[in-house]
LUMNU-279367 format. One record per residue (C-alpha): residue number from 0; x, y, z; residue in three letters. Coordinates in steps of 0.02 Angstrom, whole numbers, plus 50000, padded with zeros to 5 digits. Each point is the difference from the previous one (the first is absolute). Layout:
N
nr x y z rest
NUM X Y Z ALA
...
END
This chain:
261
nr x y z rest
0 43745 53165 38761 UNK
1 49807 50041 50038 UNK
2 49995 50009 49845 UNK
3 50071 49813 49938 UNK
4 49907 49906 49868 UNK
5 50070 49836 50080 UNK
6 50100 49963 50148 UNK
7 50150 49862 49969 UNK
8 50057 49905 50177 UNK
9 50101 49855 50073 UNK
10 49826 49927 50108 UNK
11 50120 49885 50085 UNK
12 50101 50135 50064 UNK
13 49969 50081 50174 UNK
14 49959 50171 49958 UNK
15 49949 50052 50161 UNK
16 49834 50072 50050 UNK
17 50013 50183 49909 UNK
18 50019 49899 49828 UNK
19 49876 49858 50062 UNK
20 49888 50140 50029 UNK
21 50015 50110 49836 UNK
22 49994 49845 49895 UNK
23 49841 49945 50081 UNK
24 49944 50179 49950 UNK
25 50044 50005 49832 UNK
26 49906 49817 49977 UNK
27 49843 50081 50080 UNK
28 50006 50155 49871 UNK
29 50013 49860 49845 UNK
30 50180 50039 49959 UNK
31 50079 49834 49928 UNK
32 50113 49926 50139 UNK
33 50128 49874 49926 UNK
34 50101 49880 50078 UNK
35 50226 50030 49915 UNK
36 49990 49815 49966 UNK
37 49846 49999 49875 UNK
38 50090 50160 49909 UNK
39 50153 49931 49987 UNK
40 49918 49835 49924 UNK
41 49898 50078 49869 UNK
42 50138 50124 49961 UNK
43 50137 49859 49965 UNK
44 49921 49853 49959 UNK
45 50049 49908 50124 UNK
46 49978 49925 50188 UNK
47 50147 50025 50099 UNK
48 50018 49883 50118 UNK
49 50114 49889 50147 UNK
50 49903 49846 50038 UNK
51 49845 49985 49963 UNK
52 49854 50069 50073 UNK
53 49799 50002 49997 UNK
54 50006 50195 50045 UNK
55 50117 50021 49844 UNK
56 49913 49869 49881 UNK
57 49832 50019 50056 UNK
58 49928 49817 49991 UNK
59 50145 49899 49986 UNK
60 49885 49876 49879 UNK
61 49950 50108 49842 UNK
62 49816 49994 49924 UNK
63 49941 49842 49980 UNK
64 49848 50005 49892 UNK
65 50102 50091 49899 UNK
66 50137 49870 49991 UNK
67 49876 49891 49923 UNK
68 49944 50133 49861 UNK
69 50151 50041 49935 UNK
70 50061 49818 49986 UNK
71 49835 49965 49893 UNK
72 50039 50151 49908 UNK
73 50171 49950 49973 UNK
74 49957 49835 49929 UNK
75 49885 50022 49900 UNK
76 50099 50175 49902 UNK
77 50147 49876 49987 UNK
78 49904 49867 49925 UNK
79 49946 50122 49879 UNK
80 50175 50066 49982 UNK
81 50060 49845 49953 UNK
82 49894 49945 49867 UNK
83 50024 50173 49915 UNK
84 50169 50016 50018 UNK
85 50036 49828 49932 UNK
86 50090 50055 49840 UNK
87 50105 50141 50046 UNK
88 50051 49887 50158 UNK
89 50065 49850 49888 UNK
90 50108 50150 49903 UNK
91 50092 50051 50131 UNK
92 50047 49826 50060 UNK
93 50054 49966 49814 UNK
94 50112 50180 50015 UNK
95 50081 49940 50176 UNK
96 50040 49842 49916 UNK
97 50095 50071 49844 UNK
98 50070 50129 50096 UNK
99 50086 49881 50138 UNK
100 49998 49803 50029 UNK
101 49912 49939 50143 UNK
102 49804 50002 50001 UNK
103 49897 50139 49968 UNK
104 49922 49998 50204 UNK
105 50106 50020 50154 UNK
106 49917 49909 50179 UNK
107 50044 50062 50142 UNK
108 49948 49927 50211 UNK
109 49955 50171 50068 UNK
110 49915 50010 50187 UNK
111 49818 50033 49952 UNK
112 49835 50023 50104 UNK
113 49987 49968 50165 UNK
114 50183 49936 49990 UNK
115 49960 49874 49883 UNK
116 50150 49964 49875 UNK
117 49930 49994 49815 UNK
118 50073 49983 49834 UNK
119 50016 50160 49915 UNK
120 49988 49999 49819 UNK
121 50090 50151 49875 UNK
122 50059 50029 49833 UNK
123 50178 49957 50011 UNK
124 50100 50173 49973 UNK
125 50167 49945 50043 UNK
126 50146 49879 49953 UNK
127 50002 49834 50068 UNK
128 50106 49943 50126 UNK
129 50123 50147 49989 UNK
130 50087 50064 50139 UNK
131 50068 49934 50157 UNK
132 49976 50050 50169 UNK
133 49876 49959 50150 UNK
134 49814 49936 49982 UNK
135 49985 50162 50067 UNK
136 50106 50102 49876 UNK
137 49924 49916 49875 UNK
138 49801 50028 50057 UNK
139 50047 50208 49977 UNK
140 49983 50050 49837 UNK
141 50071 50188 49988 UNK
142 49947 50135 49867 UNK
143 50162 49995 49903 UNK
144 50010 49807 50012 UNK
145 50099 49929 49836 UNK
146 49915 49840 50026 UNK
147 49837 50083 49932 UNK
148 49982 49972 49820 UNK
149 49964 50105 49864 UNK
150 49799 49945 49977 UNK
151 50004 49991 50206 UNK
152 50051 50192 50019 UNK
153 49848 50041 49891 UNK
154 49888 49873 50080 UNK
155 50059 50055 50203 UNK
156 49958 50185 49946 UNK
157 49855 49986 49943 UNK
158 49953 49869 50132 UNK
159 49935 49883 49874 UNK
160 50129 49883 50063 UNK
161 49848 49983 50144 UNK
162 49878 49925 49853 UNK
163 50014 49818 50079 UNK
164 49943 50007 50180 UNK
165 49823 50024 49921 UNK
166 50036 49817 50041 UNK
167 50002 50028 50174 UNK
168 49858 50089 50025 UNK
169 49912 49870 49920 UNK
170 50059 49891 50127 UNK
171 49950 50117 50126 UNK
172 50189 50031 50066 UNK
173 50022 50168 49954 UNK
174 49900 50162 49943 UNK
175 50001 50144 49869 UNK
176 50067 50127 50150 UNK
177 50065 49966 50153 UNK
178 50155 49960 50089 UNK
179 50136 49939 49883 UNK
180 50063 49828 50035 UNK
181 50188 49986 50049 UNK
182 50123 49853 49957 UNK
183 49981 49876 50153 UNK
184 50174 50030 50045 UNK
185 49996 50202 49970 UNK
186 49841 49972 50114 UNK
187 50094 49905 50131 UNK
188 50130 50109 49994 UNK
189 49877 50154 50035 UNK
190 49916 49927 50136 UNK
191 50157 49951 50094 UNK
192 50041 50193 50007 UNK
193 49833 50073 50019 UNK
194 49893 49881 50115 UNK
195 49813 50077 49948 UNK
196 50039 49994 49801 UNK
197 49899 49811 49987 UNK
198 49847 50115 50047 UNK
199 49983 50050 49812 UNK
200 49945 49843 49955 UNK
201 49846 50022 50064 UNK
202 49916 50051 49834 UNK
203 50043 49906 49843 UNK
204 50142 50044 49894 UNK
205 49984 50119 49854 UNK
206 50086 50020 49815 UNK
207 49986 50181 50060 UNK
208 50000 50106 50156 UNK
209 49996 50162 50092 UNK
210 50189 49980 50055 UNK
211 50050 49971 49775 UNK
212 49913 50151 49947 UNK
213 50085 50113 50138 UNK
214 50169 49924 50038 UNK
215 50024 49867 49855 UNK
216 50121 49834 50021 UNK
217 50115 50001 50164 UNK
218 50113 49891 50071 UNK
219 50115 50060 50141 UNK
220 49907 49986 50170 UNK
221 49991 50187 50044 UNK
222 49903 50024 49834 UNK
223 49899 49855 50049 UNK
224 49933 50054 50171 UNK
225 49928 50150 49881 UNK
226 49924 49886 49874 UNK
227 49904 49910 50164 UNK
228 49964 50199 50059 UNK
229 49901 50001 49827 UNK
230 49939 49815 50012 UNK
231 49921 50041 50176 UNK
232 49908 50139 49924 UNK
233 49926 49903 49879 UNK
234 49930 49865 50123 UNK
235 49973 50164 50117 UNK
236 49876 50073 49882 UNK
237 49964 49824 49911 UNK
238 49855 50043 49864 UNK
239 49934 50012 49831 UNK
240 50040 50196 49986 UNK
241 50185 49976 50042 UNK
242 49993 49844 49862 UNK
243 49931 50102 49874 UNK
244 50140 50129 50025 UNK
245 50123 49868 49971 UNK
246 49955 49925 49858 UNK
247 49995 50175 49926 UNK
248 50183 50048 50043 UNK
249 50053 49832 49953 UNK
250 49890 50018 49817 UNK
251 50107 50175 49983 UNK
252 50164 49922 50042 UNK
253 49960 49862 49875 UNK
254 49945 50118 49864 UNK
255 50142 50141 50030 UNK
256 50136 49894 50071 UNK
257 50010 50168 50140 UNK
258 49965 49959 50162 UNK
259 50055 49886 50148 UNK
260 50012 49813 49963 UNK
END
């Protein structure tokens, strides 16, 4: 154990003063002393937590200067986006609307930054106004879904369904990555069984996140509390390294179709 090229330990434990002692000694002689929590994170992906706390988030606000830099960024790569992607955009609203009837973009009030509710805007991959049930029932769309039409299953897969909310970062209500935003009444729902889950909204919204390209779509609320695990790591270690890495997985789940989503 002299030996150790890094010592792993629960720091809010009582260990007593032998093992108070040796780690002070093994922090003197430059072996790396780390606290089980911060392994644990950057092994899984995610921060496991109860209710929420500044020794387990950090700052409980995330970086603001860099709040404002991606949201320039954002806008002004979606502007772009737009323009160029004019054409291929207007062909896959003329697919969706000789695949199905209805019209070729689905809206949707999700609960959006800060708590704001905003109109979310998608290429419509599903039947209209099929299947009974709940508002509820009907906000969770499930993997083997037979609403989902034929152009939609392509289109969810390949996340191009997503296109559309280019809208909404224009508008400066959501993001390229980030958080994504819930139904209002899957949100409601959520936050009536875990108290803390509102605190995601504390960055803006994305068409892509850390919790899509590890876990993928959820519903049920035990899978949820692990989507927010993966959500709090993101506004945890909120920065333009950890964006970067998500666009890339989501560009490879795109491309491949392999992958969470």
């Amino acid at each position: 154990i002299e030996r150790a090229s890094g010592v792993v330990v629960d720091l809010r434990a009582d260990l007593g003063a032998e093992w108070e002692r040796y780690i002070a000694d093994r922090a003197l002689s430059g072996t790396p002393v780390y606290h089980v929590k911060q392994v644990r994170e950057s092994l899984t992906g995610r921060v496991e937590i109860e209710h929420l706390s500044e020794n387990t988030l950090g700052s409980l606000n995330p970086n603001q200067a860099y709040l404002k830099i991606k949201q320039a960024v954002d806008w002004v790569s979606a502007l772009v986006l737009i323009i160029v992607l004019s054409p291929v955009l207007a062909l896959i609203a003329l697919l969706i609307r000789l695949d199905s009837d209805g019209p070729a973009l689905f809206r949707q009030q999700r609960m959006g930054y800060r708590g704001k509710i905003c109109t979310v805007y998608k290429f419509r991959s599903m039947r209209q106004h099929s299947g009974a049930g709940s508002d509820k029932e009907r906000a969770i769309t499930r993997h083997d879904d037979d609403r989902i039409t034929r152009v939609g299953r392509f289109l969810r897969k390949s996340r191009i369904d997503e296109l559309p909310q280019v809208i909404n970062i224009l508008r400066g209500e959501m993001s390229w990555i980030g958080p994504r935003p819930e139904a209002v009444v899957l949100s409601q729902w959520y936050e009536a069984e875990l108290p803390f889950y509102r605190y995601r909204h504390i960055v803006r919204p994305g068409i892509s996140g850390w919790a899509q390209v590890n876990q993928g779509h959820v519903a049920a609320v035990d899978d949820v509390m692990e989507k927010l695990h993966y959500d709090f790591y993101y506004i945890k270690n909120f920065s333009p390294w950890l964006d970067v890495l998500i666009t890339l997985k989501t560009l490879k789940t795109m491309l491949t179709g392999f992958g969470a989503r």
